[in-house]
OpenMM code with the backbone's topology and positions (N, CA, C; nanometers):
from openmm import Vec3, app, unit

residues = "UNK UNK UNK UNK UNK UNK UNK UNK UNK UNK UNK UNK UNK UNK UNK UNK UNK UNK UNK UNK UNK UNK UNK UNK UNK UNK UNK UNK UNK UNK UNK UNK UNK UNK UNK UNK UNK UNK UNK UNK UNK UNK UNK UNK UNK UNK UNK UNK UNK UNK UNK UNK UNK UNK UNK UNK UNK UNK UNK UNK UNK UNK UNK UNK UNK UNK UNK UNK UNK UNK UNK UNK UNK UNK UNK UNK UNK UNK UNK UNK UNK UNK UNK UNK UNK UNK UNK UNK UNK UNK UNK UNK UNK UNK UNK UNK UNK UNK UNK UNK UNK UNK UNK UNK UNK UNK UNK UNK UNK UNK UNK UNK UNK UNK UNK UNK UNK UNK UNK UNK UNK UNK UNK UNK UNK UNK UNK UNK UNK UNK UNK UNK UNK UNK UNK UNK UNK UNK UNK UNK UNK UNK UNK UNK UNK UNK UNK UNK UNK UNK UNK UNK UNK UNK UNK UNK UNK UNK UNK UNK UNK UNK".split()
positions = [
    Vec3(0.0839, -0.1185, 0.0000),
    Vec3(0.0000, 0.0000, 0.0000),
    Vec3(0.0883, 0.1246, 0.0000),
    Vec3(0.0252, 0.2497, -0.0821),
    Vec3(0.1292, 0.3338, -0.0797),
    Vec3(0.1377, 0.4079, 0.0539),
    Vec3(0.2046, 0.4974, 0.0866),
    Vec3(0.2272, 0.5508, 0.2117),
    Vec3(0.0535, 0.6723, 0.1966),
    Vec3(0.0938, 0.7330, 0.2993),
    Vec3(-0.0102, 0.8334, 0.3292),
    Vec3(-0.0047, 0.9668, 0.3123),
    Vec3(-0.0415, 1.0750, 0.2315),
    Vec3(0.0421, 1.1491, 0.1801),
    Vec3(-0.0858, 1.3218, 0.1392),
    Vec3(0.0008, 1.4007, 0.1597),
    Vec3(-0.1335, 1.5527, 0.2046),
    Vec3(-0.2251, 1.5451, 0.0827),
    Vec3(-0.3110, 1.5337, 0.1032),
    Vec3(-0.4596, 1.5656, 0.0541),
    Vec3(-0.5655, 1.4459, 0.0805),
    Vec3(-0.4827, 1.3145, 0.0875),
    Vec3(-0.5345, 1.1856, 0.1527),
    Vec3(-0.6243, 1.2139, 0.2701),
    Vec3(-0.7394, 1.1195, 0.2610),
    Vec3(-0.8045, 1.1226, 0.3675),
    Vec3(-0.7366, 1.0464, 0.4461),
    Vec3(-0.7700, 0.9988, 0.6130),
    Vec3(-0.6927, 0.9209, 0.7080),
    Vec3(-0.8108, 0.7941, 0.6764),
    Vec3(-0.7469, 0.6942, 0.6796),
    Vec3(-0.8305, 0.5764, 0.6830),
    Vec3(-0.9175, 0.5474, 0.8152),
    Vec3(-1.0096, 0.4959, 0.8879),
    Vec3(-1.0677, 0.4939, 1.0187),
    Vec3(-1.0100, 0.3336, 1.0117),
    Vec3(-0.9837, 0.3350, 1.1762),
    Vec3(-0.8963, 0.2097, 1.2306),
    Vec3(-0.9614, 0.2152, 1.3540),
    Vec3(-0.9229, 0.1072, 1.4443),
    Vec3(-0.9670, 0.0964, 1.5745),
    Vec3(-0.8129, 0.1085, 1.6221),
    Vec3(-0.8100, 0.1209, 1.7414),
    Vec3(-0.6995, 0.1775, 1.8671),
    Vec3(-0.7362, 0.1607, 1.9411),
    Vec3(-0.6403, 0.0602, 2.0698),
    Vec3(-0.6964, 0.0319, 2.2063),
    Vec3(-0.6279, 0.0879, 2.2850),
    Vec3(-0.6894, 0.0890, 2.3853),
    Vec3(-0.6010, 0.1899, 2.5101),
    Vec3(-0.6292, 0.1369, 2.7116),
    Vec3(-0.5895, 0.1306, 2.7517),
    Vec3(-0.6250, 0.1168, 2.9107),
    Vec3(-0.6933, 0.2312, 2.9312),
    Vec3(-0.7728, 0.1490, 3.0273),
    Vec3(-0.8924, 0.2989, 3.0666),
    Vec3(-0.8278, 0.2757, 3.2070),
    Vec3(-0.8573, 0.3652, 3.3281),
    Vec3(-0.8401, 0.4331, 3.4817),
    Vec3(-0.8239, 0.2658, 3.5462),
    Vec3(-0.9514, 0.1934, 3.5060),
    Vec3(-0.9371, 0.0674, 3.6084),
    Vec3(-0.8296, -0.0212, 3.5272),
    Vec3(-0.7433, -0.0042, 3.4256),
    Vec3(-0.6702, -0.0887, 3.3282),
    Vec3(-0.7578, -0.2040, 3.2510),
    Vec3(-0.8727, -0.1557, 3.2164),
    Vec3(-0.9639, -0.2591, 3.1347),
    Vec3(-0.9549, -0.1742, 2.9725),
    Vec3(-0.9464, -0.2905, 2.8896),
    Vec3(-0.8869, -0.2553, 2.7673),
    Vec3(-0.9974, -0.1832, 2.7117),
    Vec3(-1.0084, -0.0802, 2.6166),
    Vec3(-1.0653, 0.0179, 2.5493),
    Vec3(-1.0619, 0.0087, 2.3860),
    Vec3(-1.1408, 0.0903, 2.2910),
    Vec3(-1.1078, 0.0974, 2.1894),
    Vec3(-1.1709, 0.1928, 2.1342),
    Vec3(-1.1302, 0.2988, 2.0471),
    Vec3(-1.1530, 0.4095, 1.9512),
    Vec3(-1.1467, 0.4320, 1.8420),
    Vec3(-1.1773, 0.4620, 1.7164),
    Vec3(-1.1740, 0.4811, 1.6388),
    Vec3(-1.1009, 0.6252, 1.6185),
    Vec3(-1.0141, 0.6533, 1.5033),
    Vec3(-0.9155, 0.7733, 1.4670),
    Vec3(-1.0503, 0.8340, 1.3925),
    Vec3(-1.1232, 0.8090, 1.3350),
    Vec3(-1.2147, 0.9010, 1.3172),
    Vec3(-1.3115, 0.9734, 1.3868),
    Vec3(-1.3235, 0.8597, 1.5126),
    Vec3(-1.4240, 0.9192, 1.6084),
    Vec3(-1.3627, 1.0605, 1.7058),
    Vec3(-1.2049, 1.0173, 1.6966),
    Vec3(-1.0882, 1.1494, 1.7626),
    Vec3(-1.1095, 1.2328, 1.6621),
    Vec3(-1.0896, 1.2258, 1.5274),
    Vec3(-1.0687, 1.3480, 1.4561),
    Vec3(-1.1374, 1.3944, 1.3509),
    Vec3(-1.2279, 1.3148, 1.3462),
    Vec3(-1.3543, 1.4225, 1.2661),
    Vec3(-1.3770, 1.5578, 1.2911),
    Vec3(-1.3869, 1.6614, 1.2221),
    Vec3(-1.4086, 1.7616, 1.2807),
    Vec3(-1.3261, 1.8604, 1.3520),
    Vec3(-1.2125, 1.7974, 1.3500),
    Vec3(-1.0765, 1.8530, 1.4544),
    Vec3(-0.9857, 1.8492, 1.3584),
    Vec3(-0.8802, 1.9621, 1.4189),
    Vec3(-0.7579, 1.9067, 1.3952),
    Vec3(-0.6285, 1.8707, 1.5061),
    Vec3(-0.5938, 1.7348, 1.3933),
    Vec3(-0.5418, 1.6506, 1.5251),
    Vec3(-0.3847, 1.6444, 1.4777),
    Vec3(-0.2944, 1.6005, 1.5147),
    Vec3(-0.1598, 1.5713, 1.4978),
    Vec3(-0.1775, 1.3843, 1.5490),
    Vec3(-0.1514, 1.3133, 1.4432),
    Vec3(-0.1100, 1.1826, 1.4686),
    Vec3(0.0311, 1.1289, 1.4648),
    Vec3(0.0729, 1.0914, 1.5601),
    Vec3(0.2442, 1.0745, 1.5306),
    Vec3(0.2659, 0.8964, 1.5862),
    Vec3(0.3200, 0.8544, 1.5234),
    Vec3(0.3612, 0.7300, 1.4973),
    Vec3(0.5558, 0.6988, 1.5084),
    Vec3(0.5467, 0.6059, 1.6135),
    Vec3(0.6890, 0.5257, 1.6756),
    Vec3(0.7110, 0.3677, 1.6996),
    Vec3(0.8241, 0.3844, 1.6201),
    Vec3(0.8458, 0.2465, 1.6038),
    Vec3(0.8120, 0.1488, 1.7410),
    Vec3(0.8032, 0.2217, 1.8362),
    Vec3(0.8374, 0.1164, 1.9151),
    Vec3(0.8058, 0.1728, 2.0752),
    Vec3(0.7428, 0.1385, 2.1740),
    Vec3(0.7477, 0.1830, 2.2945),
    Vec3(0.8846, 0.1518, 2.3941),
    Vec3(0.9274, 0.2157, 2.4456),
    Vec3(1.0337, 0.1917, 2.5509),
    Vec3(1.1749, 0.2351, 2.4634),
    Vec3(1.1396, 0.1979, 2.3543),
    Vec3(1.2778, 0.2712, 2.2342),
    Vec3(1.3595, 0.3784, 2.2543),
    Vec3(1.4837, 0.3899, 2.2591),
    Vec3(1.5661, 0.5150, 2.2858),
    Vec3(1.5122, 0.6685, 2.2027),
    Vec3(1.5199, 0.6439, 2.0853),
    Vec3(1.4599, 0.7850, 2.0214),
    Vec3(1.3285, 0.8253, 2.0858),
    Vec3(1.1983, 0.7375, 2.0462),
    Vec3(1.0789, 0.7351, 2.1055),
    Vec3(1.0311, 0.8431, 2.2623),
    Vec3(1.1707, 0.7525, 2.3275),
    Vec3(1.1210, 0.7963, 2.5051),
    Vec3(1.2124, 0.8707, 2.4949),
    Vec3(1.3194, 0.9264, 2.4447),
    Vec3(1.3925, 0.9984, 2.4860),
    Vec3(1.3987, 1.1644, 2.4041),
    Vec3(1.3124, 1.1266, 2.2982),
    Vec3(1.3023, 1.2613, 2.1976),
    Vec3(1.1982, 1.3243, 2.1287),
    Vec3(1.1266, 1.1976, 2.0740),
    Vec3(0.9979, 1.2375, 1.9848),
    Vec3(0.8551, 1.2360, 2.1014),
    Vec3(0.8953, 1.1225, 2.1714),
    Vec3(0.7564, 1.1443, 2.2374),
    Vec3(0.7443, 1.2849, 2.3680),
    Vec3(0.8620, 1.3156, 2.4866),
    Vec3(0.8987, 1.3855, 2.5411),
    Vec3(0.8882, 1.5459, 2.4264),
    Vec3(0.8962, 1.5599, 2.3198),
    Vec3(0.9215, 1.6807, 2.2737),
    Vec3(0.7251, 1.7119, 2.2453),
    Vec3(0.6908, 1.5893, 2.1941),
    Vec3(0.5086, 1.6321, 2.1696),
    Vec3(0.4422, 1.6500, 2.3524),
    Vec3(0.4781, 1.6117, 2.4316),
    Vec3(0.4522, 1.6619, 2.5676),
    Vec3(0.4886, 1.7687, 2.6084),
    Vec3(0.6170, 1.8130, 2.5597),
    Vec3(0.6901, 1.9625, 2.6046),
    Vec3(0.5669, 2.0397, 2.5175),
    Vec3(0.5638, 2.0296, 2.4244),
    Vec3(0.5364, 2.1430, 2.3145),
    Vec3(0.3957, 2.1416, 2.2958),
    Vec3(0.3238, 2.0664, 2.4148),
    Vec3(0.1498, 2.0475, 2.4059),
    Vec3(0.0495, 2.1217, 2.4152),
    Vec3(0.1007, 2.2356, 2.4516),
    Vec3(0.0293, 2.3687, 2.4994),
    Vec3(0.0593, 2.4256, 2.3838),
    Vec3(0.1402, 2.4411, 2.3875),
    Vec3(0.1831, 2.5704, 2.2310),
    Vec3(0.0814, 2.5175, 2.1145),
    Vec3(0.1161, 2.3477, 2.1108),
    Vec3(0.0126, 2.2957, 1.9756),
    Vec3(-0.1425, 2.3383, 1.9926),
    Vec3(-0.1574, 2.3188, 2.1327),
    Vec3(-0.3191, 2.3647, 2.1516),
    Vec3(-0.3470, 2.4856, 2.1284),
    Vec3(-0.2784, 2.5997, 2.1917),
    Vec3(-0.2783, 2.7100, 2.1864),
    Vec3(-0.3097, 2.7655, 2.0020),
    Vec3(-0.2204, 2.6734, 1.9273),
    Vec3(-0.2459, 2.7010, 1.7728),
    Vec3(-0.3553, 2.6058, 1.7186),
    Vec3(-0.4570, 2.5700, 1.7923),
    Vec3(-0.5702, 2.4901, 1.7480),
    Vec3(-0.5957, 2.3768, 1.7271),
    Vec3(-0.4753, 2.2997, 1.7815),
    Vec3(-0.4688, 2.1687, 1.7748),
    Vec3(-0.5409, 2.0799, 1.8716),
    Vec3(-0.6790, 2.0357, 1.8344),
    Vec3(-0.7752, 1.9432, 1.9353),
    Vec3(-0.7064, 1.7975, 1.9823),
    Vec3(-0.6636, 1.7580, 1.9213),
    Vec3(-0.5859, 1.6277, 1.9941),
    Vec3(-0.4743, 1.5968, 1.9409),
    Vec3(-0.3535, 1.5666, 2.0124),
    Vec3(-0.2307, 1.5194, 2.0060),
    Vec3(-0.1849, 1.3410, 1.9966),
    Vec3(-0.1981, 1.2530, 1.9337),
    Vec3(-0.2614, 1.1055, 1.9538),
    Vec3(-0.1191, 1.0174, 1.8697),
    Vec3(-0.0329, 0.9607, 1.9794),
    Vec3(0.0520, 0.8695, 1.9444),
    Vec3(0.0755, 0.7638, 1.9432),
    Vec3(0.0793, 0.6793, 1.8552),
    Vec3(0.0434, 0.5493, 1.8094),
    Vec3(0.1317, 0.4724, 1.7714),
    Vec3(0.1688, 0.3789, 1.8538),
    Vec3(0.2823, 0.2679, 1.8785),
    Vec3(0.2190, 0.1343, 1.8506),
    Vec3(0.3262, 0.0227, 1.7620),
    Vec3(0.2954, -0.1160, 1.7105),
    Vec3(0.3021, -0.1867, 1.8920),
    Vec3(0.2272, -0.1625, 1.9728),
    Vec3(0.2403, -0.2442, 2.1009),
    Vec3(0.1037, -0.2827, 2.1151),
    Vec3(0.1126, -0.3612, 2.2258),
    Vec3(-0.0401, -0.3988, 2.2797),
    Vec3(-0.0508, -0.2663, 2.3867),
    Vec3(-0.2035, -0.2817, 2.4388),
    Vec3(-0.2178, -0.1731, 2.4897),
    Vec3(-0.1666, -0.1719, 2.6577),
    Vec3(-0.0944, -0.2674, 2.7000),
    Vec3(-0.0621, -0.2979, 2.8614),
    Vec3(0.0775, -0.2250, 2.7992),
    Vec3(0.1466, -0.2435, 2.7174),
    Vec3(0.2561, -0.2052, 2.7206),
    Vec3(0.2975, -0.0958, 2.7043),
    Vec3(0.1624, -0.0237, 2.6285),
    Vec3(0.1489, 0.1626, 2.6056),
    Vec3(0.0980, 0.1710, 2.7244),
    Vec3(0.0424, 0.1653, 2.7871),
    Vec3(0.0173, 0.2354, 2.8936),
    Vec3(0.1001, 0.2436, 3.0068),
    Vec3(0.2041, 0.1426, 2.9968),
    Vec3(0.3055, 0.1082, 3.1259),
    Vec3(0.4180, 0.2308, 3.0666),
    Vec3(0.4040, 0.2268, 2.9187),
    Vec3(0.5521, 0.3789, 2.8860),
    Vec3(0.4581, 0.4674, 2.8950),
    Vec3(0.3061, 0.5025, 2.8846),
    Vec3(0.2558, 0.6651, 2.9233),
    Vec3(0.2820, 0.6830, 3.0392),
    Vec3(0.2846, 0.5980, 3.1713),
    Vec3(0.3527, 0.6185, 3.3171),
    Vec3(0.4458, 0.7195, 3.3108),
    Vec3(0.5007, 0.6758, 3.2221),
    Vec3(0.6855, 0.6848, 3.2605),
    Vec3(0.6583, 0.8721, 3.2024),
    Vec3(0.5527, 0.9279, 3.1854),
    Vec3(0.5704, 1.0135, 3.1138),
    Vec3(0.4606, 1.1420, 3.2018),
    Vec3(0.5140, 1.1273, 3.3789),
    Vec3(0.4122, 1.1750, 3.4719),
    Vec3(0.3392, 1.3472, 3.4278),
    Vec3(0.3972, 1.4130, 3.3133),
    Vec3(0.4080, 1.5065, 3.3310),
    Vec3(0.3479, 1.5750, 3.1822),
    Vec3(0.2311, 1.4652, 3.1443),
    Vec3(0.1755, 1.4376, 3.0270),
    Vec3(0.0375, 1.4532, 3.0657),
    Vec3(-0.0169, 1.5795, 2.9663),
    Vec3(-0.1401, 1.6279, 3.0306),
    Vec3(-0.2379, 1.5718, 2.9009),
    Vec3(-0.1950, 1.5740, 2.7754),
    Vec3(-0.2222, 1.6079, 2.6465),
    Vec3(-0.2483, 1.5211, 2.5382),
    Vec3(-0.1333, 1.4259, 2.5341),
    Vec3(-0.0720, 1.3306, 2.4648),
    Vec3(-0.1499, 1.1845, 2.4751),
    Vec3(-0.2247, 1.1705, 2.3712),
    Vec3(-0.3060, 1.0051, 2.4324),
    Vec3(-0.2179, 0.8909, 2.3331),
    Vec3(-0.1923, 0.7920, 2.4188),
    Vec3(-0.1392, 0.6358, 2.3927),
    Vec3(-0.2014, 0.5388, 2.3194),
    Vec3(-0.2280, 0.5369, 2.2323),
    Vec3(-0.2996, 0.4835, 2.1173),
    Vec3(-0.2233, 0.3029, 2.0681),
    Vec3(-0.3196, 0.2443, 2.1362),
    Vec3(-0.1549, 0.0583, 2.0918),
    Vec3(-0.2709, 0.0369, 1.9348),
    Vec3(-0.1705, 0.0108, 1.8348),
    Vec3(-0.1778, -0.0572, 1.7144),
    Vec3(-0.0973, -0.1902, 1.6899),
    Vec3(-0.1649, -0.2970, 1.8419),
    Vec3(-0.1205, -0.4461, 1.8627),
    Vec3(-0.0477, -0.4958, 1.7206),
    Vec3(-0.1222, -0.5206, 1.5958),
    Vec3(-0.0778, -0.6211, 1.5012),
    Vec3(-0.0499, -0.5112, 1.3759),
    Vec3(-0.0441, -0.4258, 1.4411),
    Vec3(-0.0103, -0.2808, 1.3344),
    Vec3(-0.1014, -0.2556, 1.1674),
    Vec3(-0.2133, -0.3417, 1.2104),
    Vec3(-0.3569, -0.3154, 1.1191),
    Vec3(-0.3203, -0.1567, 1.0692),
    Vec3(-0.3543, -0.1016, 1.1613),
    Vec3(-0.3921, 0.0573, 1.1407),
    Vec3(-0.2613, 0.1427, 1.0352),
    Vec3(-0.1351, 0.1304, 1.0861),
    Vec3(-0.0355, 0.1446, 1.0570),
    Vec3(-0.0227, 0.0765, 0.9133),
    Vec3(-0.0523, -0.0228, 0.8938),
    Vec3(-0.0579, -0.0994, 0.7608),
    Vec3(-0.1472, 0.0044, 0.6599),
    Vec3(-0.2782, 0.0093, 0.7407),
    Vec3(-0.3866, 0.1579, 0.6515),
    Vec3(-0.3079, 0.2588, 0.6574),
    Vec3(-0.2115, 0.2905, 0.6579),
    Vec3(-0.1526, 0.4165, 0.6483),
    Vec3(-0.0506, 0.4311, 0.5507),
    Vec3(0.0302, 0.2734, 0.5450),
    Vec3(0.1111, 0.2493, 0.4564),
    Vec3(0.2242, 0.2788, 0.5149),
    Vec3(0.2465, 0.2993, 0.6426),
    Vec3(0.3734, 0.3231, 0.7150),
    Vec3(0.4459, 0.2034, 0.7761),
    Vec3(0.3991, 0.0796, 0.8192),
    Vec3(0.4562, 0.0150, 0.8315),
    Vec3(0.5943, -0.0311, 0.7953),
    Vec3(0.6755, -0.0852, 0.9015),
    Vec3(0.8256, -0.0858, 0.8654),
    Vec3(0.8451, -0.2363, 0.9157),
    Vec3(0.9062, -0.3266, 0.8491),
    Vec3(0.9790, -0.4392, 0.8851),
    Vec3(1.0803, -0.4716, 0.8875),
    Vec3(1.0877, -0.4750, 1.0591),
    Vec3(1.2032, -0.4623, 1.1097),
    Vec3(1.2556, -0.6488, 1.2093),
    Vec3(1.1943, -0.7530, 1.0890),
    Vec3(1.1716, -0.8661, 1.1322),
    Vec3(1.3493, -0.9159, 1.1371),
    Vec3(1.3987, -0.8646, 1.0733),
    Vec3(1.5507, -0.9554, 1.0399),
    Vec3(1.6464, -0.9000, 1.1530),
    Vec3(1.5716, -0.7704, 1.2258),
    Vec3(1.6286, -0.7460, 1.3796),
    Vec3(1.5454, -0.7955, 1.4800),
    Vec3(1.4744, -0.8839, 1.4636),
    Vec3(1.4186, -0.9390, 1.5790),
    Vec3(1.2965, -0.8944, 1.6446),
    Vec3(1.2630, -0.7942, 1.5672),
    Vec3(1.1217, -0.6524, 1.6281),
    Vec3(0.9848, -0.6828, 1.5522),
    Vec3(0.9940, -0.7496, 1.4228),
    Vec3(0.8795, -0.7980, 1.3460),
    Vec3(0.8198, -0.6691, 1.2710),
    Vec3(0.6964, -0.6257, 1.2589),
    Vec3(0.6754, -0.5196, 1.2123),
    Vec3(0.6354, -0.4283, 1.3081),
    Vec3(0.6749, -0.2683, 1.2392),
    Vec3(0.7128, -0.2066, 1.3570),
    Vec3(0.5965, -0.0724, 1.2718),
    Vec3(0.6374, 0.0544, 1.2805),
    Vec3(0.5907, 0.1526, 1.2523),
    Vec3(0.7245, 0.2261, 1.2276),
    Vec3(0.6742, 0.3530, 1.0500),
    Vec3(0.8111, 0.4210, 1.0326),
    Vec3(0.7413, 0.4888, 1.0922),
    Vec3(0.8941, 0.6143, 1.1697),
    Vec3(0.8515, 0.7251, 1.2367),
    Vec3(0.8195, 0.8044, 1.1602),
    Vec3(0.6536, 0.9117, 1.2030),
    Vec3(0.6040, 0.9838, 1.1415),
    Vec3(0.5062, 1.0886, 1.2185),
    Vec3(0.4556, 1.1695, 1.1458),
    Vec3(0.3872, 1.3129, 1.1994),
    Vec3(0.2999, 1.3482, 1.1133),
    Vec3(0.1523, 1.3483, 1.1747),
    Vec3(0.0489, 1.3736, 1.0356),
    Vec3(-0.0103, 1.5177, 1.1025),
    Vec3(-0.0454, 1.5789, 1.0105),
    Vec3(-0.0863, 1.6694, 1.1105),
    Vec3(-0.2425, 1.6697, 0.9892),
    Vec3(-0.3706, 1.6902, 1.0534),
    Vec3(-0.4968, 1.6164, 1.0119),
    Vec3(-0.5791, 1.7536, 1.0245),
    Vec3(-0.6573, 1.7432, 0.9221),
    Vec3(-0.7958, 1.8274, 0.9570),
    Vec3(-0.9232, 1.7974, 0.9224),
    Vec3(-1.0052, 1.7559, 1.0010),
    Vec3(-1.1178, 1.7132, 0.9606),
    Vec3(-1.1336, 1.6008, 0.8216),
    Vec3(-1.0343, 1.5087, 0.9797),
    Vec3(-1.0017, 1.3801, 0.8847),
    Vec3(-0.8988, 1.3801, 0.7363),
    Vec3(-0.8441, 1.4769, 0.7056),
    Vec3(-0.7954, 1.5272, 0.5384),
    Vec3(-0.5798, 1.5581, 0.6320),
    Vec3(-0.5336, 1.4782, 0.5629),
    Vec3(-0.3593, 1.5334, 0.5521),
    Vec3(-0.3414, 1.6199, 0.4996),
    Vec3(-0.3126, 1.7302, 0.6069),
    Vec3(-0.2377, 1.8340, 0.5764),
    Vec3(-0.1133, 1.8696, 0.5406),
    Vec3(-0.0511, 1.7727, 0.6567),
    Vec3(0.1268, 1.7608, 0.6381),
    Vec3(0.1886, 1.5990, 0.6830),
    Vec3(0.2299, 1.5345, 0.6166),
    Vec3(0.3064, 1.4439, 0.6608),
    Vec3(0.4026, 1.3880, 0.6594),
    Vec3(0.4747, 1.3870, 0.7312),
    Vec3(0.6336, 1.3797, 0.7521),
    Vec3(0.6452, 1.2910, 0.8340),
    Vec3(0.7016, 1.1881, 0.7343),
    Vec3(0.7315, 1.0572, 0.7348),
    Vec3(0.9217, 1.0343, 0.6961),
    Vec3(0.9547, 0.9600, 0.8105),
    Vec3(1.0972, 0.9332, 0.8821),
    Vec3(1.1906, 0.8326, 0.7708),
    Vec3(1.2529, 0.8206, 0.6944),
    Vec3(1.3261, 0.7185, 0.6518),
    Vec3(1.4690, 0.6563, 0.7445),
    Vec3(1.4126, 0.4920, 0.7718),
    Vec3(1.5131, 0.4518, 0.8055),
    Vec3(1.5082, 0.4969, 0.9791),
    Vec3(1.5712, 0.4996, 1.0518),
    Vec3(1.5613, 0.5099, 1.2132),
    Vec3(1.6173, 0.6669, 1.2294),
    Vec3(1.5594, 0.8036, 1.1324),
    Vec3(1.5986, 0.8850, 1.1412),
    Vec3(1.5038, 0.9755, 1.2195),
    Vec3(1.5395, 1.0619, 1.2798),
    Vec3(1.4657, 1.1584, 1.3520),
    Vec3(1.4742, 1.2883, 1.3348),
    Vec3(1.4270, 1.3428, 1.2124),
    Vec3(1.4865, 1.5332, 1.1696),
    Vec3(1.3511, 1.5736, 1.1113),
    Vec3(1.2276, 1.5212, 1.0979),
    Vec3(1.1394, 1.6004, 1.0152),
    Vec3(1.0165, 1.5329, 1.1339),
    Vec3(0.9796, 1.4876, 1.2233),
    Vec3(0.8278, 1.3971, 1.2413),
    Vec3(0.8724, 1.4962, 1.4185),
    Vec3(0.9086, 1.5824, 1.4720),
    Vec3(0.9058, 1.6355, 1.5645),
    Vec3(0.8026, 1.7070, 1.5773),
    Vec3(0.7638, 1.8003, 1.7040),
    Vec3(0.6710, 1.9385, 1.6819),
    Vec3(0.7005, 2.0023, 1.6751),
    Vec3(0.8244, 2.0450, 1.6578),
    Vec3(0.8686, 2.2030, 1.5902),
    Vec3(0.8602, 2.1872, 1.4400),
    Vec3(0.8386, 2.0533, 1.3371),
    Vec3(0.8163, 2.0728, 1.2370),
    Vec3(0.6497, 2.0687, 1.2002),
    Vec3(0.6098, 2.0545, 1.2782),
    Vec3(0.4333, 2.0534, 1.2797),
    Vec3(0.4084, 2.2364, 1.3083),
    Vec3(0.4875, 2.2647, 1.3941),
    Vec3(0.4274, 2.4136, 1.4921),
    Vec3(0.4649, 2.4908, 1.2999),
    Vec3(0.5534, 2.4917, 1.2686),
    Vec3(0.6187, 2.5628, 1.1513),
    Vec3(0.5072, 2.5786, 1.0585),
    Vec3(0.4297, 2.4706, 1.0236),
    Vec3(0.3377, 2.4258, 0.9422),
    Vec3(0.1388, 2.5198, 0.9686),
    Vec3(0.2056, 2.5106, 1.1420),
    Vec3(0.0406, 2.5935, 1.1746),
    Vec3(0.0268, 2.7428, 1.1773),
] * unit.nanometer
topology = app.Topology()
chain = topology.addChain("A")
for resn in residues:
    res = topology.addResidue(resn, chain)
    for name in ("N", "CA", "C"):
        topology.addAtom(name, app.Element.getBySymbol(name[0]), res)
């Protein structure tokens, strides 16, 4: 499938998540962003060095500013099950904004055309790193990562854009 690319609509997927009592959940990306505009950002991997240490930490720093420029939801979406996103949103006490979105068998990610296989390192399929920034369901901007690089799918390249 080809990748996902500005003027594309977003495909609707389901996304599970832990709710308060840790009983599993599920949403639809259309039911988040119909009507809104949302920033969807996509990581290879939960617990991952870039992930926890840069891309996801920088969309938490910069969560206010995105709102402040009209951004209704901030929604990051990792190839994990949803016990395992929710055990790295912990780690992230200081996260008001940012919702944990698990894409278990990376279905959704596949509808996007981002998928990355990263089976011959032992990870199976993963998610390329990426940054959609959405409006009423429609790609506006998407900046999509080649390879385990990190220079374009940040929020200072989204904020530039609003």
């Amino acid at each position: 499938m080809a990748p996902i690319t500005v003027g594309d609509v977003i495909p609707d997927g389901t996304l599970a998540y832990l709710d308060e009592e840790n009983k599993s959940q599920s949403v639809t990306i259309h039911t988040l962003a119909a009507g809104k505009k949302v920033i969807i950002f996509g990581v290879p991997g939960a617990f991952t060095p870039t992930c926890s240490l840069k891309h996801v930490p920088g969309f938490i720093e910069r969560a206010e500013e995105l709102k402040g420029k009209g951004v209704d939801e901030i929604i990051c979406i990792s190839v994990n099950d949803p016990f395992v996103l929710n055990s790295w949103a912990k780690t992230f006490p200081e996260n008001k904004h940012v919702k944990f979105l698990a894409d278990g068998s990376a279905t959704y990610t596949h509808a996007l055309g981002l998928e990355l296989d990263l089976t011959d390192k032992g990870l199976g399929i993963r998610s390329k790193r990426f940054a959609l920034l959405v409006e009423d369901l429609k790609v506006k901007v998407a900046n999509v990562e080649g390879g385990g690089e990190f220079t374009i799918s940040g929020p200072d390249d989204i904020i530039k854009t609003l």
